[in-house]
KOLVEXVO-960774 format. One record per residue: residue in one letter; y negated, z, x of N, C-alpha, C, CB in turn. Coordinates in steps of 0.1 Angstrom, whole numbers. Atoms other than C-alpha are relative to their C-alpha. Glycine has a CB too. Layout:
- A/Y/Z/X/Y/Z/X/Y/Z/X/Y/Z/X
...
//
This chain:
- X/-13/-5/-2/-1283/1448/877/3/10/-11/3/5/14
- X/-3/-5/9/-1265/1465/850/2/14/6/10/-7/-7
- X/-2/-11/-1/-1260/1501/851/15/6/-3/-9/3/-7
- X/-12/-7/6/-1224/1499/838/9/-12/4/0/4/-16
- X/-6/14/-3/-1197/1474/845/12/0/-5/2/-4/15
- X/-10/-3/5/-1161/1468/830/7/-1/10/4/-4/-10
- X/-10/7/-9/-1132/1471/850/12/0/-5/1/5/14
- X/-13/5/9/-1099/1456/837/11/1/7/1/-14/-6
- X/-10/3/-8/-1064/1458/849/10/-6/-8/5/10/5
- X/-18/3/3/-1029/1436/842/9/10/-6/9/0/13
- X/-12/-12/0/-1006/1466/830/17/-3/-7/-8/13/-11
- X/-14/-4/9/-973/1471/810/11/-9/8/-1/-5/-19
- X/-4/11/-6/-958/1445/838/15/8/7/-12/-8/12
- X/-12/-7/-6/-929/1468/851/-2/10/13/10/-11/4
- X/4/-5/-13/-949/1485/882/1/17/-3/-15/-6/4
- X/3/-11/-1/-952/1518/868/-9/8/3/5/2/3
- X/16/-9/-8/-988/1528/882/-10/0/-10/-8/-8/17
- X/12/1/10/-1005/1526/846/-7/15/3/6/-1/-18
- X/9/-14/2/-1012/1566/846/-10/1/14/12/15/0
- X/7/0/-18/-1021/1565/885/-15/-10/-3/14/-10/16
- X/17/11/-5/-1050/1534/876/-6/5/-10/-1/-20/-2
- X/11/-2/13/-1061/1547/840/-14/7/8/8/13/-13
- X/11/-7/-5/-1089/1572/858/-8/-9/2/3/8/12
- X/10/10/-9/-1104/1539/876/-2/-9/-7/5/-6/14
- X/2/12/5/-1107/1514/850/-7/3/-16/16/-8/1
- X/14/-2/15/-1123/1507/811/5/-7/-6/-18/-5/0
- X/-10/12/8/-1103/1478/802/16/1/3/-4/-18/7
- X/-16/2/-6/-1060/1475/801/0/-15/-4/13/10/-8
- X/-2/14/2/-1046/1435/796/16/8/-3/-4/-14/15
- X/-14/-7/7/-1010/1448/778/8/-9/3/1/2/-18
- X/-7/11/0/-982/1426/788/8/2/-16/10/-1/15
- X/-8/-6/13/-963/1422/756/18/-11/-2/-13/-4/-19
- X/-14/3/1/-929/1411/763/5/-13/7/3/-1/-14
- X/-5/16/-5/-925/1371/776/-4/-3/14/-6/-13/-10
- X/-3/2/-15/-934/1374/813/5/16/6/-15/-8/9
- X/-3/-11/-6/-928/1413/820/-2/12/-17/-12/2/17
- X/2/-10/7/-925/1444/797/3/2/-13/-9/1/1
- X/-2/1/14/-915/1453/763/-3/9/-12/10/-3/-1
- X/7/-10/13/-923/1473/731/-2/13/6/11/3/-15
- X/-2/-13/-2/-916/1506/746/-15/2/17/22/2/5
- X/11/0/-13/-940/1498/779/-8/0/-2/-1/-6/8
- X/17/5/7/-968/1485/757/-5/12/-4/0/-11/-15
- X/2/-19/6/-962/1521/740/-6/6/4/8/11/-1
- X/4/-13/-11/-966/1543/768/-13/-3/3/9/2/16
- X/14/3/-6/-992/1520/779/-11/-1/-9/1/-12/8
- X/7/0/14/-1011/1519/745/-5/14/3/10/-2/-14
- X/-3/-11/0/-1005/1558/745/-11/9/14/18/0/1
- X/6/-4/-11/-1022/1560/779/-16/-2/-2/7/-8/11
- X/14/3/1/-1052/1539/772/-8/9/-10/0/-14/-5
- X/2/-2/13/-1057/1559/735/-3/18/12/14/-6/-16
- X/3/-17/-13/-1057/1596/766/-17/-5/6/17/-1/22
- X/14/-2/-3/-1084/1581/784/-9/-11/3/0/7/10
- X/9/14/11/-1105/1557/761/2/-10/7/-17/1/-3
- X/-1/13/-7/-1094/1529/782/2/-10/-17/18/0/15
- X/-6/11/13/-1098/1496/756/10/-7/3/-8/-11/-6
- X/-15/5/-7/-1065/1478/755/-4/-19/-12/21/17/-9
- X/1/15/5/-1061/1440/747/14/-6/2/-13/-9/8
- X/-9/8/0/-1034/1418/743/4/-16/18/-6/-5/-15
- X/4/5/-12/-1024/1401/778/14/-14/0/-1/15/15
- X/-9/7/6/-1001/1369/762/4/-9/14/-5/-9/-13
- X/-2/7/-13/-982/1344/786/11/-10/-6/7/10/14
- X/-11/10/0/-957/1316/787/11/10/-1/1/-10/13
- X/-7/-9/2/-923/1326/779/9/-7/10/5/4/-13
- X/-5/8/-17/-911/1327/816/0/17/7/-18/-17/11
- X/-1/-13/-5/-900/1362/825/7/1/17/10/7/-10
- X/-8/2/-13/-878/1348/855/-13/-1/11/10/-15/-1
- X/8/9/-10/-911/1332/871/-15/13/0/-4/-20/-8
- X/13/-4/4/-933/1360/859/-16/-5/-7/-1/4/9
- X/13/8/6/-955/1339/839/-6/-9/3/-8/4/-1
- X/13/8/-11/-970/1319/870/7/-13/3/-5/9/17
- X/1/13/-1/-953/1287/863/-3/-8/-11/10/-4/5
- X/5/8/11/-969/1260/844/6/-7/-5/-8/-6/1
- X/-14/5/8/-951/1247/814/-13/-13/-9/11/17/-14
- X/7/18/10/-968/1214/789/10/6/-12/6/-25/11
- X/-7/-2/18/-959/1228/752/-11/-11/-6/-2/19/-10
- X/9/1/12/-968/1211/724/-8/8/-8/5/-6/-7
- X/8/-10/7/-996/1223/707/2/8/-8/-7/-4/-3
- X/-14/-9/8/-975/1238/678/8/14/8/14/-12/-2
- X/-9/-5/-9/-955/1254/701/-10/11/6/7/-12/10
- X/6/-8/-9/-981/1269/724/-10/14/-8/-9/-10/10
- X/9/-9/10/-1003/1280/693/10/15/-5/-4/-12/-18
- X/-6/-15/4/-971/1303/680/2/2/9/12/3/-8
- X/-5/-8/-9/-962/1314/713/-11/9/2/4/-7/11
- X/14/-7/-2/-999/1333/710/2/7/-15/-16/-12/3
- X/1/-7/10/-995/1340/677/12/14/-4/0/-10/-9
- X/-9/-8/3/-961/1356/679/1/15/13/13/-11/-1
- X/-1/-16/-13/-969/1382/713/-15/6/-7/-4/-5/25
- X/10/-10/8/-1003/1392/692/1/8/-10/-9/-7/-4
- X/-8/-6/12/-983/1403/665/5/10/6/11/-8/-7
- X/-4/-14/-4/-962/1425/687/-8/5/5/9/2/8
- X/7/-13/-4/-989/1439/702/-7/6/-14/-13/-4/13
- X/5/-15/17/-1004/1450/666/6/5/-4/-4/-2/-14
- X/-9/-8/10/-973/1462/651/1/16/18/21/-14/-8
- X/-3/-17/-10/-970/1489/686/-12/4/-1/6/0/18
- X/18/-5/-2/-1009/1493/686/-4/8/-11/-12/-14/1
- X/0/-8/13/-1006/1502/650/8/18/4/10/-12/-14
- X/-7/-14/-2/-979/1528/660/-5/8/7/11/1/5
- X/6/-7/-2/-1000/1539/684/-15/2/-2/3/-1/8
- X/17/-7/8/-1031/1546/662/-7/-6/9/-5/19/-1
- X/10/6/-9/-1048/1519/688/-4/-12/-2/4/-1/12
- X/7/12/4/-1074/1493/677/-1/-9/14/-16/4/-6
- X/-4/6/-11/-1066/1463/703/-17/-6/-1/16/-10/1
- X/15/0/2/-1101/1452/713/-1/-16/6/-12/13/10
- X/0/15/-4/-1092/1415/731/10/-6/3/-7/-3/8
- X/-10/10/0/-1070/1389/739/-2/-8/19/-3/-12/-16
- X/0/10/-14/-1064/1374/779/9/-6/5/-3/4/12
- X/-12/5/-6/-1037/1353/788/1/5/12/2/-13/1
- X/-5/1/-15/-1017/1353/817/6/-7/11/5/5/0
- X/-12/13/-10/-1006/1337/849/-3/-8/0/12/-5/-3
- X/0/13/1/-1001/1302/844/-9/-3/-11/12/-5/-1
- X/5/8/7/-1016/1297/811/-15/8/1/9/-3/-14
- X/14/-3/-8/-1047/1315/825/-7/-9/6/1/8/10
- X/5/11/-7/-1051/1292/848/0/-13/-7/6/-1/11
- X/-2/12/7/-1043/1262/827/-11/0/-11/14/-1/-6
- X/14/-2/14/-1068/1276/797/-11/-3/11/-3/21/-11
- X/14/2/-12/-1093/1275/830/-5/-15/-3/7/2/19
- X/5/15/-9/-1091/1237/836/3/-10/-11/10/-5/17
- X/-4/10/12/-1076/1219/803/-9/5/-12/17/0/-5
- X/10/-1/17/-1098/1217/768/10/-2/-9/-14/-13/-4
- X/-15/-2/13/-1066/1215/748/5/8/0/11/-7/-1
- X/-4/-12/4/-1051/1244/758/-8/11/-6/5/3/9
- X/11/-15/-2/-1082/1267/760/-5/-2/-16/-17/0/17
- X/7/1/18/-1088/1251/721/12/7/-8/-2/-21/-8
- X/-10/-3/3/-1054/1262/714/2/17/-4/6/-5/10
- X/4/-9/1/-1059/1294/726/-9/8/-10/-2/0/7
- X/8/-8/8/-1088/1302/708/1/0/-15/-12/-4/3
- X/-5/-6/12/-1075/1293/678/4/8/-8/3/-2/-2
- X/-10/-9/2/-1047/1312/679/-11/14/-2/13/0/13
- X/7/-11/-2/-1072/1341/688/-9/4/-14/-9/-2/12
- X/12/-2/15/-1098/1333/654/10/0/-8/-12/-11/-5
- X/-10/-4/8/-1070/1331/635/7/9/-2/6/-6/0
- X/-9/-12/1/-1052/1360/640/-11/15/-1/10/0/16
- X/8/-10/2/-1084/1381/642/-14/0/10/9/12/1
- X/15/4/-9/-1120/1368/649/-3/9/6/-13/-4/-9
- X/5/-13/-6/-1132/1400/659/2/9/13/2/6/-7
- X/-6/-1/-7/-1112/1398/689/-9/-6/15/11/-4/-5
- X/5/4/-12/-1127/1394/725/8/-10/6/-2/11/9
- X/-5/7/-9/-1115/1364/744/1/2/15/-5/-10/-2
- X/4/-2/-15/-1114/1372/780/4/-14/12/11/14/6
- X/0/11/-8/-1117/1341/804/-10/1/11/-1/-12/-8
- X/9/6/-18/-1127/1329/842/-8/-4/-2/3/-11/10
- X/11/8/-1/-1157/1327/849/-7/-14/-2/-1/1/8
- X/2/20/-3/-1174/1285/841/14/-2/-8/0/-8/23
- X/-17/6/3/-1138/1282/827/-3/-6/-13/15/14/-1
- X/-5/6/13/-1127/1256/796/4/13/-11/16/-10/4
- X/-2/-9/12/-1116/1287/781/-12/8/-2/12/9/1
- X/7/-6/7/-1147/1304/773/-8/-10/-7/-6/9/6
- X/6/11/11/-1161/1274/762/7/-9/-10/-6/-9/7
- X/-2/6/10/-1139/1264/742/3/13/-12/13/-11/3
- X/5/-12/10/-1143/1301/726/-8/0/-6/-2/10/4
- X/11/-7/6/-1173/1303/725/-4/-12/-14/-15/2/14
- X/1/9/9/-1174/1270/703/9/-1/-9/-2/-9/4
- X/-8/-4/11/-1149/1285/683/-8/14/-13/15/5/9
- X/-1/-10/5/-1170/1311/674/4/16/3/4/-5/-7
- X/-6/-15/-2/-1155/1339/692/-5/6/10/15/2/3
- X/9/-8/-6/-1167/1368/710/5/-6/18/2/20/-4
- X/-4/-1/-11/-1164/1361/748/-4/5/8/1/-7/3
- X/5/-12/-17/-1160/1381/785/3/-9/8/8/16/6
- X/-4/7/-12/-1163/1362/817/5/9/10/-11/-7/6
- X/-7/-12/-11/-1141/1379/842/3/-8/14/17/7/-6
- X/0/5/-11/-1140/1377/879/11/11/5/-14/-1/7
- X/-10/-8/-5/-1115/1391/902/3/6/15/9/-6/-4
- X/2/-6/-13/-1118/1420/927/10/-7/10/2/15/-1
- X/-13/-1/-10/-1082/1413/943/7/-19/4/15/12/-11
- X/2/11/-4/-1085/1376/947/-5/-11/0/4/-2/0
- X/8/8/-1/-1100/1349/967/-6/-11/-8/3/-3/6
- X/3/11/9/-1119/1321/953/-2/-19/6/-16/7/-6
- X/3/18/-9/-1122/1279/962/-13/-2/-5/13/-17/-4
- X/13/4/0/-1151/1264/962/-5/-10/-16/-1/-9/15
- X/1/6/9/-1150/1249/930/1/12/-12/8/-11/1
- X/-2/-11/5/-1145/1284/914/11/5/-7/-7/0/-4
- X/-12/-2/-6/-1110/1283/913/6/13/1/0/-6/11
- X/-6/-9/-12/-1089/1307/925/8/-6/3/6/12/0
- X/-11/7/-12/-1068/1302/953/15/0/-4/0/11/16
- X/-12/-2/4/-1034/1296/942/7/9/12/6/-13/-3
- X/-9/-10/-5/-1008/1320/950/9/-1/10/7/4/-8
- X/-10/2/-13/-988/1302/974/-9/-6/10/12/-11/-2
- X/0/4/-9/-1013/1293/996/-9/14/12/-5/-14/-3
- X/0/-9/-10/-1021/1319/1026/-16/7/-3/3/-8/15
- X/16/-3/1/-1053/1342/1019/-5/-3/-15/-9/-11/10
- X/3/0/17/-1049/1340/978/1/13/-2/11/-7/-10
- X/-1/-14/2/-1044/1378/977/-10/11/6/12/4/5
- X/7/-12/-6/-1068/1406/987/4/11/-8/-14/-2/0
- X/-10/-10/-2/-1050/1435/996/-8/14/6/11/-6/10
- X/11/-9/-4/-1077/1453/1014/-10/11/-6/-7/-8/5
- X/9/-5/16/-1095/1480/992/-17/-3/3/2/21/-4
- X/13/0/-7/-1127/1484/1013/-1/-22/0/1/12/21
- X/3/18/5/-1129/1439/1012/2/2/-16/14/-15/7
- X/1/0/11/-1122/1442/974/-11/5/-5/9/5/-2
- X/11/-9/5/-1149/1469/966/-16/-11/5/2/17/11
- X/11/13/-2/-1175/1441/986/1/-11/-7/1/-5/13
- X/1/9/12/-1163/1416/968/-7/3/-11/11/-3/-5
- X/2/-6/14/-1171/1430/936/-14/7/4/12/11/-6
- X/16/-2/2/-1204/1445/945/-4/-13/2/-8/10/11
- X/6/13/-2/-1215/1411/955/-2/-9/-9/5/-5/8
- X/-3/10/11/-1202/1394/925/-9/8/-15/19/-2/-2
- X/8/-5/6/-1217/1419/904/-17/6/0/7/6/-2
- X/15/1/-3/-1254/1424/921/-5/-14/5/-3/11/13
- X/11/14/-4/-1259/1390/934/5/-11/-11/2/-7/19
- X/-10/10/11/-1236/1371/907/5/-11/6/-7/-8/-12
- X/-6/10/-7/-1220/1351/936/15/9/7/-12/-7/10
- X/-9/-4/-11/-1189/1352/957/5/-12/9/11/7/-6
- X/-3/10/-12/-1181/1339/990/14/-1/2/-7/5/14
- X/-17/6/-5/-1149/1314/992/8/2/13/-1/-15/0
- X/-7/-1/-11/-1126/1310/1014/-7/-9/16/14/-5/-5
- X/6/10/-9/-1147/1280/1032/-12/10/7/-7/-14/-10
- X/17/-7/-6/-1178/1309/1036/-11/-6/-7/-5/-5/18
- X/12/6/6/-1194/1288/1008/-3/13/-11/3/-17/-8
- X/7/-12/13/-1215/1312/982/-2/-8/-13/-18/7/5
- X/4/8/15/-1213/1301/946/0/7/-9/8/-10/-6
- X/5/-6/11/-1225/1312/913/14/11/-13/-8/-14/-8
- X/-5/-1/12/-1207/1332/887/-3/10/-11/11/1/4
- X/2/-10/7/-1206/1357/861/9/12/-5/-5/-5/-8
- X/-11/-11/1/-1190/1389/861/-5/10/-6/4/5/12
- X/0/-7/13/-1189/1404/827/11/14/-2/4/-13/-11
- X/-10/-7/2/-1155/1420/834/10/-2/17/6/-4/-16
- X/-2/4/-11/-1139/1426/868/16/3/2/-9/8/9
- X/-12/-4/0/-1104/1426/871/7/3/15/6/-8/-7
- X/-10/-4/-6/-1075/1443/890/16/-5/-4/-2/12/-2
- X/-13/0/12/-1042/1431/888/6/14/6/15/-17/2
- X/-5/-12/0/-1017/1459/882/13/-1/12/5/3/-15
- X/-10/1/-12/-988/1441/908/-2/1/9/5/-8/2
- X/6/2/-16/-1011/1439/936/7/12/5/-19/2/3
- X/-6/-11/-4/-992/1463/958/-8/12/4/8/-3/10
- X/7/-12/-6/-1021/1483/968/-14/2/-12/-6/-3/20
- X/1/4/11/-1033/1482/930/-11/15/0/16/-3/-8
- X/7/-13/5/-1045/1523/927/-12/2/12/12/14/-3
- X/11/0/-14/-1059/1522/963/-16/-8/-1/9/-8/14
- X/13/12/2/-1084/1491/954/-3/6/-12/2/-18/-1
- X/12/-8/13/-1093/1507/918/-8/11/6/8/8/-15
- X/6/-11/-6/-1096/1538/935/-13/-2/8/10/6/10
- X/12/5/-9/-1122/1524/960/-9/-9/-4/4/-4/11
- X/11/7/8/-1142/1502/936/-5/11/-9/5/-15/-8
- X/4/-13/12/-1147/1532/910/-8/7/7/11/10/-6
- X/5/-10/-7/-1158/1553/940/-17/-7/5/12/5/13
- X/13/8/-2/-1183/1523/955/-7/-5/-6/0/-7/5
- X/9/3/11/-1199/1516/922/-5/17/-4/9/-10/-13
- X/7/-11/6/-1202/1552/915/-10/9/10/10/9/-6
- X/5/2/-12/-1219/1554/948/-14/-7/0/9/-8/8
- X/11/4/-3/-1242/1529/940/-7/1/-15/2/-15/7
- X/6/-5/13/-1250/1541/904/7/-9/-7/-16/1/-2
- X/-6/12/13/-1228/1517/884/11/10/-4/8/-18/6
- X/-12/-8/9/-1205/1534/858/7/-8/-7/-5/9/-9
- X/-14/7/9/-1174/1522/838/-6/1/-16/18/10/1
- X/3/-2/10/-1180/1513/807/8/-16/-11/-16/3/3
- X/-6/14/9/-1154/1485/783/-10/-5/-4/9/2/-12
- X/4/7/6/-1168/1457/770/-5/-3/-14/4/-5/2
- X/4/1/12/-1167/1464/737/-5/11/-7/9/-4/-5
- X/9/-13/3/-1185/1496/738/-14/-5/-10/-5/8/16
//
């Protein structure tokens, strides 16, 4: 067991609780404009990370602000490649303004999940990613199409697991509409996540135990009880001797 662990959050999404999570986390995911947030949020939230050394990354999405990102769209490949190339851009031209070297790249939402389970998108993705600046961290699900179709691009990759929701047995997550996709609970969150990070498993919804790898642990920033669950995973890793520490340290 590692001595240090990353923990990542969602941010610039419209919630307002960046300053309140910075203390508890190592990683930000930047929304940059096409499902929540826009130049001026990325700022503050740039501005925040660059206070307290939080690394900041690019957190791209379908351009679906109505749906928040989480419905799945079928672009052509063209299409999907600039829609990655043109939200990586805004985040360098504000990241520049704020004197802040962006350190990775994670979709969002829907095409998260979709880079998960399709080899065309997640090739897509990674293109877009080496192309615009090899040197960039891919962040992808655990077992997921998208780190492998990173890693066979050549690019650096983080497997990320996620404190604040369940998992299916196939390693999955539970989609959002169905009952018991959310964990809301801080004290169940904080177990999760030790479990996933000392035993490298987590137990589904079925009670089945399966494998993964948790390189980088995320938080989303909407969860409504968002500072409460960082708050209480920061405290139960520093409890059990694990410290924060980004990925690209």
């Amino acid at each position: 067991m590692s001595e240090y662990t990353d923990i990542n959050c969602d941010m610039g999404e419209g919630l307002g609780n960046e300053a309140a999570l910075m203390p508890f986390i190592s990683s930000a995911s930047i929304a940059c404009g096409y499902h929540a947030g826009d130049t001026n949020s990325m700022l503050r939230t740039l501005e925040l990370c660059k206070q307290y050394g939080v690394a900041a990354g690019a957190h791209p999405s379908f351009l679906d602000r109505a749906n928040f990102g989480r419905l799945e769209k079928q672009l052509p490949v063209t299409d999907l490649y600039e829609l990655l190339i043109q939200q990586m851009l805004i985040m360098q031209e504000v990241a520049d303004a704020a004197e802040v070297k962006p350190a990775h790249v994670k979709p969002h939402g829907a095409l998260y999940n979709l880079s998960a389970k399709d080899p065309l998108t997640a090739q897509v993705i990674a293109k877009a990613v080496k192309d615009f600046d090899s040197g960039l961290f891919l962040v992808g699900r655990s077992g997921s199409c998208s780190l492998e179709q990173a890693g066979e691009q050549g690019l650096s990759t983080i497997s990320e697991v996620f404190a604040d929701r369940t998992y299916q047995d196939d390693g999955s997550l539970t989609p959002r509409s169905q009952e018991g996709a959310l964990i809301t609970d801080p004290v169940f969150a904080s177990m999760q996540v030790m479990q996933m990070i000392t035993e490298g498993t987590v137990t589904t919804l079925t009670g089945k135990k399966i494998p993964l790898v948790a390189e980088t642990v995320c938080i989303h920033g909407d969860n409504p009880r968002a500072v409460e669950i960082a708050k209480t995973i920061f405290t139960t890793l520093k409890q059990n001797g694990i410290g924060l520490r980004s990925f690209d340290s």
